[in-house]
Phi, psi and omega in degrees: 000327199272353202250321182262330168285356180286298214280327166306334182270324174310316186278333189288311212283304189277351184233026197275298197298313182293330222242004181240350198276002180234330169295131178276036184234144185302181195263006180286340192283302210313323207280318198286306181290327184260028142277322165280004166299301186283358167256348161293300193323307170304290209308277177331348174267333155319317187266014168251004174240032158096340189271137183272338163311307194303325188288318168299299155321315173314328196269310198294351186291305192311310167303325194243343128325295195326295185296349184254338173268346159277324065057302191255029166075007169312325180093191189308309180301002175282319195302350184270009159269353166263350163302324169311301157308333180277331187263341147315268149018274186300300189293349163265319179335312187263017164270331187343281186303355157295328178292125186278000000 
C-alpha cells in the first residue's frame, strides 16, 4: 500500500499536466485523486502504529474512489478498488483487538 500509493500520488499530482493532456477527465480529479493517494500513505503508516480509526478512513477513501470512478464512468473496473479494503479486512480481522 505504502509503495503504489506513493507512486500513484506521484503521477496523478506531478504527472497531472502529461496524463490530462490526453484524458478526457477534467485535470482537477488527477489533484483529487492523487491527494487521496498521498492520505492513504498516512493512513498506512497509521495502521503500522496500531490505530483503528485509520482502517475506517481507509474504507472511507476507498468509498468515496469508488464513487468517483463511477461518476467518471469508469464501470464495472471501480469495483476493483474495493478489493483493497477487503484484503485489508481479512489480514486484520484476527489482530483486531491490538489495534488502539
Amino acid at each position: 500500500m505504502l509503495i503504489g500509493n506513493s507512486a500513484g500520488a506521484l503521477l496523478f499530482i506531478l504527472g497531472n499536466a502529461y496524463v490530462s493532456s490526453f484524458s478526457l477527465y477534467p485535470s482537477s480529479i488527477y489533484y483529487i485523486v492523487g491527494i487521496f493517494g498521498l492520505l492513504n500513505v498516512i493512513i498506512t503508516i497509521m495502521l503500522f502504529m496500531w490505530k483503528k480509526w485509520a482502517f475506517f478512513v481507509f474504507i472511507w477513501l476507498a468509498i468515496i474512489v469508488f464513487i468517483i470512478n463511477i461518476s467518471l464512468g469508469i464501470g464495472v473496473l471501480a469495483l476493483l478498488g474495493l478489493i483493497g479494503p477487503i484484503i485489508l479486512y481479512l489480514l486484520m480481522r484476527p489482530k483486531w483487538n491490538l489495534f488502539e
